[in-house]
VODRENBA-640219 format. One record per residue: residue in one letter; x negated, y negated, z of N, C-alpha, C in turn. Coordinates in steps of 0.05 Angstrom, whole numbers, padded with zeros to 5 digits, always signed. Atoms other than C-alpha are relative to their C-alpha. Layout:
VODRENBA-640219
AXYZXYZXYZ ...
END
This chain:
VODRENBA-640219
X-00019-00010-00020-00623+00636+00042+00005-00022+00021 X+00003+00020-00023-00594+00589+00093+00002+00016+00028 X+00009-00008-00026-00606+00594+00166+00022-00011+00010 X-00029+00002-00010-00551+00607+00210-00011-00011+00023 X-00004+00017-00033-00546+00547+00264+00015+00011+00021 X-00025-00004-00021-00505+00551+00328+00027-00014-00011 X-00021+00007+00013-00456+00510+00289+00007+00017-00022 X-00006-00027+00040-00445+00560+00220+00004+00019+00025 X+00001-00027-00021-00448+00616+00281+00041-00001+00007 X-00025+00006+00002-00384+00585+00304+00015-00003-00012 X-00012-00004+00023-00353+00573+00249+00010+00025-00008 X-00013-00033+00006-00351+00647+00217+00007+00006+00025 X-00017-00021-00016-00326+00665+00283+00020-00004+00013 X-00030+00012-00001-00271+00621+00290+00018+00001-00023 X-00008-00008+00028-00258+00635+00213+00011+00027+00000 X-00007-00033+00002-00261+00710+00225+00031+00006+00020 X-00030-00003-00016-00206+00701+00287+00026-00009-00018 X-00013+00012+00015-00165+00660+00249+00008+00021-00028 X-00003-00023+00013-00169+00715+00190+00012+00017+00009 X-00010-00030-00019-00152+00772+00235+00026-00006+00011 X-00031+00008-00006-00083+00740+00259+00012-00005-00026 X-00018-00008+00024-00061+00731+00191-00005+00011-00027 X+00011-00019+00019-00096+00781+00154-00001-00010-00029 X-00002+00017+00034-00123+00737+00100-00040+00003+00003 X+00030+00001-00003-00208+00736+00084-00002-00027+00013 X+00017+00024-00018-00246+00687+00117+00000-00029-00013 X+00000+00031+00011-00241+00611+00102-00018-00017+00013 X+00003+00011-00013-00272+00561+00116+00003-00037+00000 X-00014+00023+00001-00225+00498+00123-00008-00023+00011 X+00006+00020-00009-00233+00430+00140+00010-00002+00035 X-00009-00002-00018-00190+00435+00203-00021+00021+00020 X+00020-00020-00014-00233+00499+00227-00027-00013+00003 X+00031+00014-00004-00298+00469+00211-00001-00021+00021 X+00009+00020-00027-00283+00409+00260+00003+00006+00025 X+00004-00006-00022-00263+00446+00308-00031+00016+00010 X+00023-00018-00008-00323+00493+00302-00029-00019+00005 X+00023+00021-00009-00369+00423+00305+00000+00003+00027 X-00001+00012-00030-00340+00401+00363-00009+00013+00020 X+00012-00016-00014-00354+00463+00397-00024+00008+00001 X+00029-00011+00008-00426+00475+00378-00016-00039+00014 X+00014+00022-00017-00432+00396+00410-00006+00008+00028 X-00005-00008-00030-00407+00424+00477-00018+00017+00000 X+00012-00026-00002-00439+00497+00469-00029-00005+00002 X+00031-00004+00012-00514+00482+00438-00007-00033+00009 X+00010+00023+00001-00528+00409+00461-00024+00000+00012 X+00035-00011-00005-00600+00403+00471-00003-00010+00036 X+00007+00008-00015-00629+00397+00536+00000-00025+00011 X+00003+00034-00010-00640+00327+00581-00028-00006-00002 X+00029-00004+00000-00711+00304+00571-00003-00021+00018 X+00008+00011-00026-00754+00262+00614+00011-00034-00003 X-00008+00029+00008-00720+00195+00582+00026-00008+00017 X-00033+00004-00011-00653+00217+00618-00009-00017+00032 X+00005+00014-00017-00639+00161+00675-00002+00024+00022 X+00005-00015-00018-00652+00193+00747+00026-00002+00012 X-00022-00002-00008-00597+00220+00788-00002-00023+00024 X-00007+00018-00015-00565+00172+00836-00001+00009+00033 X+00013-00006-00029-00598+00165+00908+00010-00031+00020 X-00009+00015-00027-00577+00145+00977-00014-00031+00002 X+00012+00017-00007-00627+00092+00983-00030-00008-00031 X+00021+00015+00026-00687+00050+00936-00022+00030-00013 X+00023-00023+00018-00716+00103+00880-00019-00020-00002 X+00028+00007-00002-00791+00095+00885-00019+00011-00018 X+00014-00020+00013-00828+00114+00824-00033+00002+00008 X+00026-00002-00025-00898+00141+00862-00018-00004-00025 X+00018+00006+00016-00934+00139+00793-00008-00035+00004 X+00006+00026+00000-00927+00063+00799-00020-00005+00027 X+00019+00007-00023-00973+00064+00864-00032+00011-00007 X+00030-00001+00012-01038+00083+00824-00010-00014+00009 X+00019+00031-00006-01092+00041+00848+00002-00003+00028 X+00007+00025-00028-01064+00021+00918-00018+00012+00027 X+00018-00014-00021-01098+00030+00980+00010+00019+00017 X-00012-00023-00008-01081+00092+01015-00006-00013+00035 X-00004+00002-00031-01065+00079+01093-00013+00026+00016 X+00016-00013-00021-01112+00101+01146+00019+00021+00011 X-00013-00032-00012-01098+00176+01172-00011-00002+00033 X-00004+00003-00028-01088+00178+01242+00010+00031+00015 X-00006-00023-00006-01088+00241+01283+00007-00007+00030 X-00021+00010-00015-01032+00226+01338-00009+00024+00022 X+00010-00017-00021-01047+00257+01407+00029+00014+00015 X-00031-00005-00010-00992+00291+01444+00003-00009+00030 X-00005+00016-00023-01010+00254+01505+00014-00026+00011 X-00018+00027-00005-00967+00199+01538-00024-00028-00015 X+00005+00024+00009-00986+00125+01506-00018-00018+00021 X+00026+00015-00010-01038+00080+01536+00019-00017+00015 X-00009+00021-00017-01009+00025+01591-00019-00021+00001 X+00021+00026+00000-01041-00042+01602-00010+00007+00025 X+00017+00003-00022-01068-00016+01667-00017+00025-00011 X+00014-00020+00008-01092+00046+01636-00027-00025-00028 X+00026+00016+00008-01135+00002+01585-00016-00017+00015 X+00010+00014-00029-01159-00042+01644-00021+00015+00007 X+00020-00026-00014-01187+00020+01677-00024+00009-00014 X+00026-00009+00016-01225+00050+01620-00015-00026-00014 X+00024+00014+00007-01256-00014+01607-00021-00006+00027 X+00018+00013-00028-01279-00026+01675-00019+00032+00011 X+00018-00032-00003-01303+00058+01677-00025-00006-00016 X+00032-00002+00020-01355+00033+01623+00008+00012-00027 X-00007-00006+00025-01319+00065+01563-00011-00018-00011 X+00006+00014+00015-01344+00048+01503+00027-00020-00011 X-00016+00008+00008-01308-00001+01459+00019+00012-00023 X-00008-00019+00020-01306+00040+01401+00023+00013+00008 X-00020-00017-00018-01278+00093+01441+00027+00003+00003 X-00028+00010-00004-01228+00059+01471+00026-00006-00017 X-00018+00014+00024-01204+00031+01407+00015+00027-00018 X-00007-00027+00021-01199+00107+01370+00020+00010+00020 X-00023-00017-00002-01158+00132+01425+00021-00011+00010 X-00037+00023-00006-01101+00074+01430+00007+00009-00022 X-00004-00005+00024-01103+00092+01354+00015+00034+00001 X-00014-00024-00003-01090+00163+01374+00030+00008+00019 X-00023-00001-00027-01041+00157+01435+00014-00017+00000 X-00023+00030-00003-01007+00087+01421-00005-00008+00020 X-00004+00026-00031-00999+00030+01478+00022-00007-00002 X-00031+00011-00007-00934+00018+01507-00008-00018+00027 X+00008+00018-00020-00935-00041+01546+00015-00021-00023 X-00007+00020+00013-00924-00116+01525-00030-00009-00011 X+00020+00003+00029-00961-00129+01465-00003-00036-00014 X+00000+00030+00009-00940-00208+01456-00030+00001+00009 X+00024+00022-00001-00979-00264+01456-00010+00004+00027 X+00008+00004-00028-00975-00263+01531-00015+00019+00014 X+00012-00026-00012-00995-00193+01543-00024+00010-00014 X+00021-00011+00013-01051-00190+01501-00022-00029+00008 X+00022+00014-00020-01085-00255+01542+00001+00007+00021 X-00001-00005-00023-01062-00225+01597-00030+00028+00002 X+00030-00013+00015-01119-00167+01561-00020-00017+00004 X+00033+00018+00007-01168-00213+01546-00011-00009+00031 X+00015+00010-00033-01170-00250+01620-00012+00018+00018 X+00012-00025-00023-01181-00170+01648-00023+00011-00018 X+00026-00005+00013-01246-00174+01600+00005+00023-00015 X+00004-00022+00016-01218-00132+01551-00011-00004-00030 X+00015+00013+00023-01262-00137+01485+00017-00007-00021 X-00023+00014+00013-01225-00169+01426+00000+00026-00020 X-00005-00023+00022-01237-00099+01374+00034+00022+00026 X-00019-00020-00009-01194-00057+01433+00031-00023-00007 X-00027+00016-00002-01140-00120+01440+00018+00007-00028 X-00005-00003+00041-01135-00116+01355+00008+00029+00004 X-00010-00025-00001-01125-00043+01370+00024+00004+00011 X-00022-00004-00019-01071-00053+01425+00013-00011-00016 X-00021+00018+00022-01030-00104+01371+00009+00019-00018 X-00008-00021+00027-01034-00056+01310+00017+00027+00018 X-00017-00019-00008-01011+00006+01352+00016-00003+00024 X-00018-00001-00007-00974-00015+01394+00035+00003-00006 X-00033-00011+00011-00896+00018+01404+00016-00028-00003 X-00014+00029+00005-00844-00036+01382+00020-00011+00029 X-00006+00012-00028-00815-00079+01432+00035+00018+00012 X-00028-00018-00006-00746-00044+01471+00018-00025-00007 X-00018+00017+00004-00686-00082+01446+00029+00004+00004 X-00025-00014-00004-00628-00038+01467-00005+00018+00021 X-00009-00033-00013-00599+00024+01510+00015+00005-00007 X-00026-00029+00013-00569+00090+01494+00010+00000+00028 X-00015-00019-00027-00519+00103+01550+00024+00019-00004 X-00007-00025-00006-00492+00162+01563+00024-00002+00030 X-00024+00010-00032-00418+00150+01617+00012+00032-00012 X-00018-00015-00008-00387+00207+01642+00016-00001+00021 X-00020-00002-00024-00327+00203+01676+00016+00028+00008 X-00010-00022-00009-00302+00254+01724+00028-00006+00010 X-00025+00002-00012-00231+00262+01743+00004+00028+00018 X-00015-00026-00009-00208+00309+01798+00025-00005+00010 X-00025+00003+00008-00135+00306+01799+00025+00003-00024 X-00012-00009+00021-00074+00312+01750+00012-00031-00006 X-00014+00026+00005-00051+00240+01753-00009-00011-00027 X+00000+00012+00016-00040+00209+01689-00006-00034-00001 X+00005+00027-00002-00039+00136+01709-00009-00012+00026 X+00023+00012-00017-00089+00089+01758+00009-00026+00010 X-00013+00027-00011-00073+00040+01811-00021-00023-00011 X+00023+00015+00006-00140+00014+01798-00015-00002-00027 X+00021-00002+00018-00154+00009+01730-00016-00006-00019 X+00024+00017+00022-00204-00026+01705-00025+00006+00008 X+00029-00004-00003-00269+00007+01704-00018-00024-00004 X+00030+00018+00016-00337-00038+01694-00022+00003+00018 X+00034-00004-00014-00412-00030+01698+00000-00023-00019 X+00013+00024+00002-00449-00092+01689-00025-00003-00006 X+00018-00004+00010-00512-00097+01658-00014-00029+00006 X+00002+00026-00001-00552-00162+01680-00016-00009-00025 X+00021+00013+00029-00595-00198+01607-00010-00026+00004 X+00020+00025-00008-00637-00252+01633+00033-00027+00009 X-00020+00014-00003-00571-00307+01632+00028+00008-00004 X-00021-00018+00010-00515-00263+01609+00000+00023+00011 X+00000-00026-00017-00487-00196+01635+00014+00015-00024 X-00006-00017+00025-00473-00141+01589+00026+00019+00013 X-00020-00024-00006-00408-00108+01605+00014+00023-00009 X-00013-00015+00024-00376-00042+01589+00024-00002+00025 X-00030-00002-00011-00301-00036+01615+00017+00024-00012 X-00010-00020+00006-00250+00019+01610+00027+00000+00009 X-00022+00007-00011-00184+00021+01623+00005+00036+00001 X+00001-00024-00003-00178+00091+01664+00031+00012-00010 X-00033-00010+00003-00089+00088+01650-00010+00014-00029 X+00000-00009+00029-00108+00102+01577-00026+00028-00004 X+00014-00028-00004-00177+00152+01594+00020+00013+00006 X-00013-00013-00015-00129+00182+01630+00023+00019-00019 X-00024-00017+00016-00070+00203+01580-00007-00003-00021 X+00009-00002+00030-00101+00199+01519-00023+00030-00002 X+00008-00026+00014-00143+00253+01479-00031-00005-00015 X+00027+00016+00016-00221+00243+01470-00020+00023-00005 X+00009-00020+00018-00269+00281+01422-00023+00010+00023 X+00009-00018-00020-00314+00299+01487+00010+00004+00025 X-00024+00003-00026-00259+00321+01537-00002+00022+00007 X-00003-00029-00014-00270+00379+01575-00001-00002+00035 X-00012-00011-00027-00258+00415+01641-00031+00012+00015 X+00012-00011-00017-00305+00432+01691-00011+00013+00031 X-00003-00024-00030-00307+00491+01735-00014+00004+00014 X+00016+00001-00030-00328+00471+01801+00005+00026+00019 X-00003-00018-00012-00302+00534+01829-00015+00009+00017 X+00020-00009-00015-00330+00563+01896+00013+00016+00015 X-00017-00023-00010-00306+00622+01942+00026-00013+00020 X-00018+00006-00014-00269+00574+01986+00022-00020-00018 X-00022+00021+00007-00236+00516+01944-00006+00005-00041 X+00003+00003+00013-00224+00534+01872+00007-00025-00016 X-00013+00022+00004-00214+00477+01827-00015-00010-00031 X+00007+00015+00028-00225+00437+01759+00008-00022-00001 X-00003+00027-00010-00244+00377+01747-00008-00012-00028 X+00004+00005+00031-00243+00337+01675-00015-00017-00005 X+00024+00011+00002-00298+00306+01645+00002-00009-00026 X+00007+00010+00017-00294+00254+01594-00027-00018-00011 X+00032+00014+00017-00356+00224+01555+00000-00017-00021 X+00006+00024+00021-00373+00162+01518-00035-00005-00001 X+00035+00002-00001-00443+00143+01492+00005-00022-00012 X+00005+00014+00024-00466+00086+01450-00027-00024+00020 X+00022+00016-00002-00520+00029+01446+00009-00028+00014 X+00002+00025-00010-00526-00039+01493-00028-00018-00011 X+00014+00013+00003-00559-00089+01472-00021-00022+00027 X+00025+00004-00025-00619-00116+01523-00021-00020-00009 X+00019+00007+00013-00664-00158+01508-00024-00023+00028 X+00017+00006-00021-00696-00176+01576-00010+00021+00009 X+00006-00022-00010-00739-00136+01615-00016-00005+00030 X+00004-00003-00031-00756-00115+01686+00022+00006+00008 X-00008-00012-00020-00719-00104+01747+00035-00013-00013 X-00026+00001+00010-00639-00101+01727+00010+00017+00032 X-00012-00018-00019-00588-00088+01788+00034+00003-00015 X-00026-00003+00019-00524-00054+01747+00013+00006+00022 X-00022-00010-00016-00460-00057+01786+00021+00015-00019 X-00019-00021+00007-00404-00006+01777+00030+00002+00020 X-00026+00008-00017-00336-00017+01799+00031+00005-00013 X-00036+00005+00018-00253-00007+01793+00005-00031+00013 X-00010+00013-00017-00215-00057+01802+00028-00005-00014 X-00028+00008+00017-00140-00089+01788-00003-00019-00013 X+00003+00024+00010-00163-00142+01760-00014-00001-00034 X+00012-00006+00029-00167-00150+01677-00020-00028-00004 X+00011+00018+00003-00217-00190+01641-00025-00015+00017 X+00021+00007-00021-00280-00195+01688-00034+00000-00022 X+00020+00006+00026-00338-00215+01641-00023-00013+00012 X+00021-00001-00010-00387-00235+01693-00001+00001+00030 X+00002+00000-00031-00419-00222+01758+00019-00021+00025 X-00016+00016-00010-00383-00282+01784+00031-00003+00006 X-00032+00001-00003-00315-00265+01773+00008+00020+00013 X-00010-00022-00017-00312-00207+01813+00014-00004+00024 X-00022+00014-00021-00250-00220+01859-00024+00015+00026 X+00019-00010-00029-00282-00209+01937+00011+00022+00007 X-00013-00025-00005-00235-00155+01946-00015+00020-00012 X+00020-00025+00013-00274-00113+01905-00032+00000+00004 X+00034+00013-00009-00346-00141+01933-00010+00035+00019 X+00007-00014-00015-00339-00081+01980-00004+00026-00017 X-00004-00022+00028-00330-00027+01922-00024+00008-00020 X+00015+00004+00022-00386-00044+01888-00028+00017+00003 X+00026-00014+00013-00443+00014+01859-00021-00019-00002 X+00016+00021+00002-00505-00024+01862-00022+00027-00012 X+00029-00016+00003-00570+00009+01827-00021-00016-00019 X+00025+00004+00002-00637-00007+01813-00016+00003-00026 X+00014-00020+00027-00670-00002+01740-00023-00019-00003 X+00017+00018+00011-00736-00025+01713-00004+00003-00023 X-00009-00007+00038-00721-00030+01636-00023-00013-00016 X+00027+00001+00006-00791-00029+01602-00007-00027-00014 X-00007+00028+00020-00818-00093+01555-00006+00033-00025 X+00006-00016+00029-00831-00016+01502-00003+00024+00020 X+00012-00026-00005-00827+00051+01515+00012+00022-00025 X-00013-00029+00025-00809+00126+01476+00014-00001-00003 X-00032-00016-00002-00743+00138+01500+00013-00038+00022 X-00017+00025-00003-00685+00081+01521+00027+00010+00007 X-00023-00019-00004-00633+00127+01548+00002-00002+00032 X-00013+00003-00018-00594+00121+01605+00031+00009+00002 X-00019-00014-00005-00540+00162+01640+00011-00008+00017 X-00026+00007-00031-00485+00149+01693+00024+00013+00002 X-00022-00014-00001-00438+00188+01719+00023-00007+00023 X-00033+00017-00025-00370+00162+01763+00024+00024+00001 X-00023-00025-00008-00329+00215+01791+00024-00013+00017 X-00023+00014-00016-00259+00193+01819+00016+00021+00012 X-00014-00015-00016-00215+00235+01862+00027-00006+00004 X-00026+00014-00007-00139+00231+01864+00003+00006+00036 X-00009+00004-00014-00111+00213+01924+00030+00022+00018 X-00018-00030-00013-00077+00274+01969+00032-00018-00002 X-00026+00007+00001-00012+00222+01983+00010-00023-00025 X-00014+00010+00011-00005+00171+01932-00015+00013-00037 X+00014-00012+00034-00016+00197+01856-00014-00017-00014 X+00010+00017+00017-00030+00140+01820-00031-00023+00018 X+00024+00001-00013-00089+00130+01872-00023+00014+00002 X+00036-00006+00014-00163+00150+01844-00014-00020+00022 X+00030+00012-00022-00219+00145+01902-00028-00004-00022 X+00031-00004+00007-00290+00129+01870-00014+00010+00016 X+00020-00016-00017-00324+00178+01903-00024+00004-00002 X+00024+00002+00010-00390+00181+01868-00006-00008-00022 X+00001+00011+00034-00429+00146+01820-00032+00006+00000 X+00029-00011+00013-00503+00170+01789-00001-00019-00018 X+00004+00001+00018-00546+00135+01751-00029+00001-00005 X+00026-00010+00003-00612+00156+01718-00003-00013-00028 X+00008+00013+00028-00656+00123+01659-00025+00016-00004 X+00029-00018+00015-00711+00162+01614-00010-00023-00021 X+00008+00028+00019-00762+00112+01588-00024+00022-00012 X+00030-00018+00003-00821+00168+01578+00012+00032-00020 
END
């Protein structure tokens, strides 16, 4: 007796249709039969087995069987306390901590600080032993090489276009100044994906006031004391501290940052509110400017 495949299955029952429309017995023709292959390829094809290539990935497939053998990386149980400082290791060596000690809970908490060459003799000269220093190298956070900033501009008024408009904050980088610029005529009548209204409303003066937002990354690569200026002016094309016409000397946001050599967070906000002008329209006061940095 033969054994009915998924292909013969098909067959008689594309035979039997084929029969039944023109009321004839069952055949089974050359034409029928290939169709009834073809379909029993599609229908019954066997499974994928473990030979089939792997589906296609975002980034480098890693087969983990190939890491048999290697050495498995020290387990580290991460503290939820802030990160060690170079004055905080200082301290607990001069308290008498052990070395050990010391060394398990940089391993637990990290060290943010400067970790060069310089800052790890600057270690050694405050008698710190060479197992904690080796500790402060390996865990230490990576060096800061950027900021996130965060600009919001406030408008209160309806004026579309700016006597003054050329925004810029100034960023100082050891010999170079990092500028961002804006041209408020175009904030101003254009259409941006964080544009909203906000209702300052109070029992005496209601009112709304619009609030556009830009973010993105500066590049930095010095560190310490930074004084960022913030300024309009008429003047296009201002690309360093030096070219700031004197007319605008008096205008000028001045603030204060100390931009870490490593920390958690690299974020920084500023906010510049402008005010139209009661008699002339196309006159925007800078009335306030904020700015705040989160290094912790």
């Amino acid at each position: 007796m033969k054994t009915l495949t998924p292909s013969l299955i098909a067959v008689f029952l594309l035979s039997g249709v084929a029969a039944a429309k023109e009321k004839r017995p069952p055949t089974r023709g050359p034409v029928t039969v290939i169709i009834a292959l073809i379909l029993g390829l599609f229908l019954f094809s066997p499974p994928a087995t473990a030979t089939d290539p792997l589906p296609p990935t975002r980034g480098e497939v890693i087969n983990i069987v190939e890491w048999d053998g290697g050495e498995l990386p020290q387990v580290y149980e991460r503290s939820e306390q802030l990160p060690f400082t170079q004055t905080d290791v200082t301290r607990l060596v001069a308290s008498g901590f052990e070395t050990e000690q010391i060394s398990q809970m940089i391993a637990e908490r990290r060290y943010v600080g400067d970790a060069s060459a310089n800052g790890l003799i600057t270690l050694k000269n405050n008698g710190v032993a060479p197992e904690i220093i080796q500790a402060v190298s390996k865990h230490a956070l990576p060096p800061n090489r950027a900021m996130n900033f965060t600009i919001h501009l406030e408008f209160e008024g309806q004026s579309w276009s700016a006597r003054k408009r050329y925004l810029y904050i100034i960023v100082p980088d050891g010999t170079i100044d990092r500028v961002f610029t804006a041209d408020l005529g175009t904030v101003l009548s254009g259409h941006w994906r964080n544009d909203t209204l906000i209702d300052n409303t109070d029992p005496l003066l209601p009112r709304k006031i619009r609030q556009v937002t830009f973010s993105g990354t500066l590049p930095v690569k010095t560190y310490g004391q930074k004084e960022v200026r913030i300024f309009t002016s008429t003047h296009p094309g201002i690309h360093r501290v030096e070219d700031i016409p004197q007319s605008d000397h008096s205008e000028i946001k001045t603030f204060t940052i100390n931009y870490p050599t490593s920390s958690l967070r690299q974020d920084c906000r500023i906010t510049i509110r402008h005010k139209q002008d009661a008699m002339l329209a196309d006159k925007w006061l800078l009335v306030d400017t904020h700015l705040e940095c989160e290094w912790e």
